[in-house]
LOSE-38936 format. One record per residue (C-alpha): residue number from 1; x, y, z. Coordinates in Angstrom, 1 decimal, always signed. Layout:
N
<mido n="NUM" X="X" Y="Y" Z="Z"/>
...
***
This chain:
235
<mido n="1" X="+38.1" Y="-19.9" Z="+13.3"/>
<mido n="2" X="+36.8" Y="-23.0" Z="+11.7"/>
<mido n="3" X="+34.4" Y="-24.2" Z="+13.5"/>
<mido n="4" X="+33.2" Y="-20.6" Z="+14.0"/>
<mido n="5" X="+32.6" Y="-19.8" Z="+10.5"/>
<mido n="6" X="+30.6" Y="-23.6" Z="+10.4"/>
<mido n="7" X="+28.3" Y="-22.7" Z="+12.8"/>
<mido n="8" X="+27.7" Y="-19.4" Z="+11.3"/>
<mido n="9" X="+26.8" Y="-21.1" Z="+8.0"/>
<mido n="10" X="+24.4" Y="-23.2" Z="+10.3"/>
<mido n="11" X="+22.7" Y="-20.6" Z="+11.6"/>
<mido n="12" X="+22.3" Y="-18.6" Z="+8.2"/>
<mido n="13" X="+20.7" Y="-21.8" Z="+7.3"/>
<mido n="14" X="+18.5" Y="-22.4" Z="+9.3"/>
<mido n="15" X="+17.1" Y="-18.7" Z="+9.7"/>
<mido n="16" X="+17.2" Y="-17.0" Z="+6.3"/>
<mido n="17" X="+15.9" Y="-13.5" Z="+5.6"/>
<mido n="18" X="+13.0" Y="-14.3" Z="+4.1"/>
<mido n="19" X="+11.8" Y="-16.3" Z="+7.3"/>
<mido n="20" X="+12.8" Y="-13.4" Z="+9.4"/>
<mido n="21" X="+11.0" Y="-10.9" Z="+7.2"/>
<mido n="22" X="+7.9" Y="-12.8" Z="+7.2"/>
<mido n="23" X="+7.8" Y="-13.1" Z="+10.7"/>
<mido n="24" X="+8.3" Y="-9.3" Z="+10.9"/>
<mido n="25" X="+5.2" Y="-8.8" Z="+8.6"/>
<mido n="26" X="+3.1" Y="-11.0" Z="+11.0"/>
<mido n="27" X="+4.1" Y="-9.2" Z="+13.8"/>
<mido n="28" X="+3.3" Y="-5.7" Z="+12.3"/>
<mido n="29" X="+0.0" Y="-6.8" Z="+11.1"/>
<mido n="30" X="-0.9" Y="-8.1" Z="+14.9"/>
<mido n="31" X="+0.8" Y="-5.6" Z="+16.8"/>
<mido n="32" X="+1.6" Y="-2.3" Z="+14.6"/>
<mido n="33" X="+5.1" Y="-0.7" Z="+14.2"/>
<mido n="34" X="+5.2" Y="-0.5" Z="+17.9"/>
<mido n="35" X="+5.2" Y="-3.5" Z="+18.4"/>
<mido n="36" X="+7.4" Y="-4.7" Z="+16.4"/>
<mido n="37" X="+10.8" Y="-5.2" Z="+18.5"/>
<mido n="38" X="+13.8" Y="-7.7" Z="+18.1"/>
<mido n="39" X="+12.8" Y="-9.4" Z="+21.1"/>
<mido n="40" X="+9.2" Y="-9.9" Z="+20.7"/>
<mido n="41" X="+10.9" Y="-10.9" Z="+16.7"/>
<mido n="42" X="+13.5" Y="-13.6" Z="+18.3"/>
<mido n="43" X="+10.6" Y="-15.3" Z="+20.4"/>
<mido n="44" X="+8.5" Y="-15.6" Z="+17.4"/>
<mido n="45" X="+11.1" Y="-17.3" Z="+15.9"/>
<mido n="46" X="+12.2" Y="-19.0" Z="+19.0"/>
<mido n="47" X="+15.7" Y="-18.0" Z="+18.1"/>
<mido n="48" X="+18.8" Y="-15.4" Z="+19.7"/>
<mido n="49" X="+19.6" Y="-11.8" Z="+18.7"/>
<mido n="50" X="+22.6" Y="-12.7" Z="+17.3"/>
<mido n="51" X="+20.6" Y="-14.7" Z="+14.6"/>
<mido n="52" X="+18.3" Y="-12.0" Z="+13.5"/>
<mido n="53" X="+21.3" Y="-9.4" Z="+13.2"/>
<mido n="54" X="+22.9" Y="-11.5" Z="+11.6"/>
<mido n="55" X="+21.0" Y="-11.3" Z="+8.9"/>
<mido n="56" X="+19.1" Y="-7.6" Z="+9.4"/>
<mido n="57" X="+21.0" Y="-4.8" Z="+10.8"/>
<mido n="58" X="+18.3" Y="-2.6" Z="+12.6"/>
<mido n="59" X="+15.0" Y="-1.8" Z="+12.7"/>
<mido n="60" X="+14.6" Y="+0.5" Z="+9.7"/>
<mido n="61" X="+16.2" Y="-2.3" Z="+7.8"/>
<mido n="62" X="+13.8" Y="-4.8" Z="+9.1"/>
<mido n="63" X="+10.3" Y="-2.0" Z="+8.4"/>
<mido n="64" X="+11.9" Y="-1.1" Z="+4.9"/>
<mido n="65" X="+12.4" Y="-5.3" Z="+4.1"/>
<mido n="66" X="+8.8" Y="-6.0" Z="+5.7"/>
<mido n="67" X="+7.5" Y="-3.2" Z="+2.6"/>
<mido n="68" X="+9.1" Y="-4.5" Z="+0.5"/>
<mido n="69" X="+7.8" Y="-7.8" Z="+0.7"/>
<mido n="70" X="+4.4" Y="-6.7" Z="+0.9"/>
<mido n="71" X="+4.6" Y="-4.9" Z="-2.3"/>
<mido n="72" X="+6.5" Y="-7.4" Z="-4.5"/>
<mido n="73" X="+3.8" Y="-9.6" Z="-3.2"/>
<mido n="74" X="+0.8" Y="-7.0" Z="-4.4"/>
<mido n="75" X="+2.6" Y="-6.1" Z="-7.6"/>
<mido n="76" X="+2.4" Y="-10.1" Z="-9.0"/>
<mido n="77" X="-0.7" Y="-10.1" Z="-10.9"/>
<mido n="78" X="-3.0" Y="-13.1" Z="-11.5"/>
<mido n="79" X="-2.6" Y="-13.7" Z="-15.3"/>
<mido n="80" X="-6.1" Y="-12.6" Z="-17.0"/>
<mido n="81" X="-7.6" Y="-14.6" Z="-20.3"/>
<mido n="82" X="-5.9" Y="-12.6" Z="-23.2"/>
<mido n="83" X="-6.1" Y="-9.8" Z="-24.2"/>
<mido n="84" X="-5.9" Y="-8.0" Z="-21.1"/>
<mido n="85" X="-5.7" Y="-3.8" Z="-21.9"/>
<mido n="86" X="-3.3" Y="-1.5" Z="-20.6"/>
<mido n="87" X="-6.5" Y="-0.2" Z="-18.9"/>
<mido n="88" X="-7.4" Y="-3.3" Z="-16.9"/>
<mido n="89" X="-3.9" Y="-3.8" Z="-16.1"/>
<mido n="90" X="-3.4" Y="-0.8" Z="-14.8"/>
<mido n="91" X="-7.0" Y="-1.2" Z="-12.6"/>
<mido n="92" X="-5.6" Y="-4.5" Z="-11.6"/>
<mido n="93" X="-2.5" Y="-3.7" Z="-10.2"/>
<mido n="94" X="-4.2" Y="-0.5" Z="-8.6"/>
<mido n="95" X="-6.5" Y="-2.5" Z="-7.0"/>
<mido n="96" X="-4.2" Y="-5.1" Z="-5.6"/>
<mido n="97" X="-1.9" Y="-1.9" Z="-4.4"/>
<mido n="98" X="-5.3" Y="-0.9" Z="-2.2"/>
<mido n="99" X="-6.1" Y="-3.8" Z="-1.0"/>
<mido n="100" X="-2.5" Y="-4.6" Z="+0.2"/>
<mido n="101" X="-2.2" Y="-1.0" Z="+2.4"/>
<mido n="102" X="-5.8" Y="-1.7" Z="+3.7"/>
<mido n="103" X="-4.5" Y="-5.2" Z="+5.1"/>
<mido n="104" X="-1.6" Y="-4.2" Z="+6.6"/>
<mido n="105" X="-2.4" Y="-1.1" Z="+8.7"/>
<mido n="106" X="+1.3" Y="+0.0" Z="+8.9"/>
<mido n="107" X="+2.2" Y="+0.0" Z="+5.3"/>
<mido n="108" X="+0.9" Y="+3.3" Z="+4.0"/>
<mido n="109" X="+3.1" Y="+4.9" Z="+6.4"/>
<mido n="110" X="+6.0" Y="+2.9" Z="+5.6"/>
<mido n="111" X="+5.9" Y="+3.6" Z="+2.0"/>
<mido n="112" X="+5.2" Y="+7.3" Z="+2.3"/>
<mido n="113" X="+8.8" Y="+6.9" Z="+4.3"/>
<mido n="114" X="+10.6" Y="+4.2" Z="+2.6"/>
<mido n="115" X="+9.7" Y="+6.4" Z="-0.9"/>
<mido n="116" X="+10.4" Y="+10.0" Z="+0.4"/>
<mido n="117" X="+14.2" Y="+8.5" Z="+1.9"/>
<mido n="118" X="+15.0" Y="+6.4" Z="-1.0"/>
<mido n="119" X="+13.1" Y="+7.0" Z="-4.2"/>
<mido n="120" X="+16.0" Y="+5.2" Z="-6.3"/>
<mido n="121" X="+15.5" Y="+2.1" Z="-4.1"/>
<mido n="122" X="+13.3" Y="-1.0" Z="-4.9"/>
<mido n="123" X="+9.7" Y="+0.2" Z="-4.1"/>
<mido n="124" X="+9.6" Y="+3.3" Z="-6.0"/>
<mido n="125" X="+10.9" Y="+2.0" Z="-9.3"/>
<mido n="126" X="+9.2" Y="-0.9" Z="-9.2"/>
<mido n="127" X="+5.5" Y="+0.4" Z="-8.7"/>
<mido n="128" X="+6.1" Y="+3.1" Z="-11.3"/>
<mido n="129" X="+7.3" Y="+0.8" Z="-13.6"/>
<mido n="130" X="+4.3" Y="-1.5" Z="-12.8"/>
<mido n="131" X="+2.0" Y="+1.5" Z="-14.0"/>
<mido n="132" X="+4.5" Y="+3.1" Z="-16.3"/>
<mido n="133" X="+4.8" Y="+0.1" Z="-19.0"/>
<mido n="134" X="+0.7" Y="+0.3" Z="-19.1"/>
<mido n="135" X="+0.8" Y="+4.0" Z="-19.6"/>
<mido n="136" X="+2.8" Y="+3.8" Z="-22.4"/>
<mido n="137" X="+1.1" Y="+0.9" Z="-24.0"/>
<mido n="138" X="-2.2" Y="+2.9" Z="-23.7"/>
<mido n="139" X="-0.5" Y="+5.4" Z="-26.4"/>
<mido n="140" X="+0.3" Y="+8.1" Z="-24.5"/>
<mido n="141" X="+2.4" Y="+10.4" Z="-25.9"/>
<mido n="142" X="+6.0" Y="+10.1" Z="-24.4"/>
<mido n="143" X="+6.3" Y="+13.8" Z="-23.4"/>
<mido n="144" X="+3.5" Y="+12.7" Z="-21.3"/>
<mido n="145" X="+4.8" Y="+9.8" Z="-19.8"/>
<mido n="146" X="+6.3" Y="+10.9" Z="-16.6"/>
<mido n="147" X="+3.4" Y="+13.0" Z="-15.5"/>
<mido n="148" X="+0.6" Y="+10.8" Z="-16.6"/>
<mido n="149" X="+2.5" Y="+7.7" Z="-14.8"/>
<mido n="150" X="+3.0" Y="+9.8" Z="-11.5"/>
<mido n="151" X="-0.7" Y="+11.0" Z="-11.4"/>
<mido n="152" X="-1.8" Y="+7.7" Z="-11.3"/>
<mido n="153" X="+0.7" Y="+6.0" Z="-8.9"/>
<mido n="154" X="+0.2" Y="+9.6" Z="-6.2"/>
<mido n="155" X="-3.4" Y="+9.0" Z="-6.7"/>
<mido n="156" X="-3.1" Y="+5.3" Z="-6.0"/>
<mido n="157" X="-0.6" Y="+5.3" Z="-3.1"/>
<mido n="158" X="-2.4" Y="+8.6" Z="-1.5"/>
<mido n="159" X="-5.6" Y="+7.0" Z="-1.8"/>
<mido n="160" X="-5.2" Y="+3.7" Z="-0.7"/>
<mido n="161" X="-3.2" Y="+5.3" Z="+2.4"/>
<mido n="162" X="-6.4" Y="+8.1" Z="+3.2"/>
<mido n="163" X="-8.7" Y="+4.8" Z="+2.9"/>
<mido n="164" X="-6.2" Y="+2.6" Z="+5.5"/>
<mido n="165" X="-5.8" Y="+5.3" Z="+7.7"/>
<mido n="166" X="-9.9" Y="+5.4" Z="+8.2"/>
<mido n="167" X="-10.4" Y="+2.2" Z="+8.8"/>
<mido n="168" X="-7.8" Y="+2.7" Z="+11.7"/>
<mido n="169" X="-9.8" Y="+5.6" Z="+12.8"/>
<mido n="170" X="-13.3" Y="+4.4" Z="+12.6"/>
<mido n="171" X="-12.1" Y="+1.0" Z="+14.8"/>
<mido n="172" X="-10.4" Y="+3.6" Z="+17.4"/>
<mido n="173" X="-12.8" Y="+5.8" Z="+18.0"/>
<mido n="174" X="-15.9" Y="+2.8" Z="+17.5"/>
<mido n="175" X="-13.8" Y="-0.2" Z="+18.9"/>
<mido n="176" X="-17.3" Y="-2.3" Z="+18.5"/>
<mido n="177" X="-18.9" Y="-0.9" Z="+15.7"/>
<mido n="178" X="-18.8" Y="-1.3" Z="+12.0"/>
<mido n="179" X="-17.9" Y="+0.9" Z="+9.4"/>
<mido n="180" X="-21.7" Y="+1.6" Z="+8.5"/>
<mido n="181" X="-22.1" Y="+2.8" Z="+12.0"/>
<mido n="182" X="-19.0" Y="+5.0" Z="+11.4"/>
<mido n="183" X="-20.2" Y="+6.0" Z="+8.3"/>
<mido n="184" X="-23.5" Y="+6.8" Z="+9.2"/>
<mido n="185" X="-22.3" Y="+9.3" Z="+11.7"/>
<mido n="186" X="-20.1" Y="+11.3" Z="+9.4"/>
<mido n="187" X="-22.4" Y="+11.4" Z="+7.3"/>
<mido n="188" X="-25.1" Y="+12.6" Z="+9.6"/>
<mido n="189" X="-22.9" Y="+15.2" Z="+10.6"/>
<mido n="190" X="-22.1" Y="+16.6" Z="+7.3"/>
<mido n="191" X="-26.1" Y="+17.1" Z="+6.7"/>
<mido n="192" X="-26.3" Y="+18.9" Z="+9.5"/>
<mido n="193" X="-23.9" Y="+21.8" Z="+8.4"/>
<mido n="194" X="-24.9" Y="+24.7" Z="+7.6"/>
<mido n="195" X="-26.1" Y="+24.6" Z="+4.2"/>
<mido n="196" X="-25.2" Y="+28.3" Z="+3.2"/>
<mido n="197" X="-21.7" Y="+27.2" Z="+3.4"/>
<mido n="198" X="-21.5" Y="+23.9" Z="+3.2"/>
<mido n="199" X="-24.2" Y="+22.8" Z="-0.2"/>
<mido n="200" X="-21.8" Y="+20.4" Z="-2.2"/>
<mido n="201" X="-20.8" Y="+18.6" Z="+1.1"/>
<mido n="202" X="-24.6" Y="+18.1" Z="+2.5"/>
<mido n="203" X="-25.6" Y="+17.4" Z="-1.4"/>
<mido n="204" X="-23.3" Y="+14.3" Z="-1.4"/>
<mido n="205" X="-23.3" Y="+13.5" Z="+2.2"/>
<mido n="206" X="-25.8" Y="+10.6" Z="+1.5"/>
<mido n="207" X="-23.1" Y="+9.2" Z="-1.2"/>
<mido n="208" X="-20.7" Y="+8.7" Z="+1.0"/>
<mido n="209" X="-22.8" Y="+7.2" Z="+3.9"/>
<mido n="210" X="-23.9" Y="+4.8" Z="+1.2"/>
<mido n="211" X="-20.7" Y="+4.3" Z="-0.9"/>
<mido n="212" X="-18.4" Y="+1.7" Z="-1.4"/>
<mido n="213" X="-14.6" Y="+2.2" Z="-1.2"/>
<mido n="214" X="-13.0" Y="+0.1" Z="-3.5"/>
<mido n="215" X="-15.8" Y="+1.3" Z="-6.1"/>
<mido n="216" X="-14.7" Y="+4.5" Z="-5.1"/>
<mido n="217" X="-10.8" Y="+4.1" Z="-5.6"/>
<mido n="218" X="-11.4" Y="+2.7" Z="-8.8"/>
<mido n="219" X="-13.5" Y="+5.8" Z="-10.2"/>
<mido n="220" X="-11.0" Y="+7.5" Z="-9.2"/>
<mido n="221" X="-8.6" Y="+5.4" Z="-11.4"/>
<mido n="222" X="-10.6" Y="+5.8" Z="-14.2"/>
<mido n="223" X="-11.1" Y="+9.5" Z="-14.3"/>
<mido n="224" X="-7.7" Y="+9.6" Z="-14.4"/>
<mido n="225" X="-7.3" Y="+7.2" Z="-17.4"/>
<mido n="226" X="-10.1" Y="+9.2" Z="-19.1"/>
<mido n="227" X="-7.5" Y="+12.4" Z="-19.0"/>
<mido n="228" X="-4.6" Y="+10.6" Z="-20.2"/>
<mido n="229" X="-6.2" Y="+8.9" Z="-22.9"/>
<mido n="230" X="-7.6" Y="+12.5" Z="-23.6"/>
<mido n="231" X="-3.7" Y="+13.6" Z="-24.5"/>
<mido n="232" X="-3.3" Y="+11.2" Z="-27.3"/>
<mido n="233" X="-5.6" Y="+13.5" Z="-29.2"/>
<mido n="234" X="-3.8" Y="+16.9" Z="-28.7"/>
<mido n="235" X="-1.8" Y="+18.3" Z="-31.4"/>
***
């Protein structure tokens, strides 16, 4: 049994979690959740099965690790020269939150999941508490805490998700175009409805050929802050 157990402890060291869960992120960036698989993981790392397992029971394990990594990653914040407002914290780590699920393709769907199955796990708590601690520092009254802290994290995680999921759209159905082309021909499209019906959409279809979508997400950030900060002057 000795000698068993050493060369268990061998192989823990030599491919930890962390190693495997990186390599897991890599792969679902290049390949999508598809292609994620524990032999295409164990070639990467030029290791057996038994090693992986070892430390990662299944799949789910693995996807719900591989978001989790992402998102403690996003949620560290570059320190800012002082002082830094509850308000540009909370753009901050909204921003980084976007541009994480618009680099890796698979996340959106993997937090929608990962949050729906376990809200009381890691993720959930630790983006709402991210945005939460900002919330409250802006003055909000605490009655108002809870909702004002959800509207902004549903509106950042729905968002960024909606933006991520067009990207993968426009590069499926333009595989060698651009995202002006793509935009262009939405937007073409929507002037061409029938304006009886349709006047708000053709009135801002030139907006959104023209428009710029972190801009955009962040707009949408602060018209949200505007209504909270609104609350701390109700009676």
């Amino acid at each position: 049994m000795a000698p068993r157990t050493r060369r268990s402890q061998r192989r823990t060291d030599a491919l930890s979690r962390e190693r495997i869960v990186e390599a897991a992120v890599d792969l679902l960036d290049a390949e999508g959740k598809s292609g994620l698989t524990f032999r295409t993981l164990t070639e990467r790392l030029a290791t057996g099965p038994g090693a992986v397992y070892w430390h990662v029971a299944n799949k789910s394990e693995l996807l719900d690790a591989a978001a989790e990594r992402v998102i403690a990653g996003a949620l560290v914040i570059a320190p800012a020269p002082p002082p830094i407002s509850p308000r540009d914290r909370i753009r901050a780590v909204a921003l980084s939150l976007f541009d994480a699920i618009d680099e890796h393709p698979w996340l959106a769907a993997q937090l929608s999941t990962l949050i729906s199955r376990d809200p009381s796990g890691s993720v959930t708590p630790r983006i709402f508490e991210s945005i939460g601690q900002q919330v409250r520092d802006l003055g909000t009254p605490e009655a108002s805490w809870f909702s004002a802290a959800s509207a902004l994290v549903h509106y950042i995680l729905g968002a960024a998700g909606q933006n991520s999921a067009n990207a993968v759209s426009a590069r499926t159905l333009r595989p060698h175009g651009d995202r002006g082309e793509f935009l262009d021909s939405v937007s073409s499209a929507w002037e061409d409805l029938d304006p009886a019906d349709y006047p708000f959409t053709r009135a801002v279809a030139g907006q959104m050929r023209h428009h710029d979508d972190r801009e955009q997400f962040l707009g949408g950030i602060d018209l949200i802050l505007a209504g909270i900060t609104a609350t701390k002057d109700r009676p």
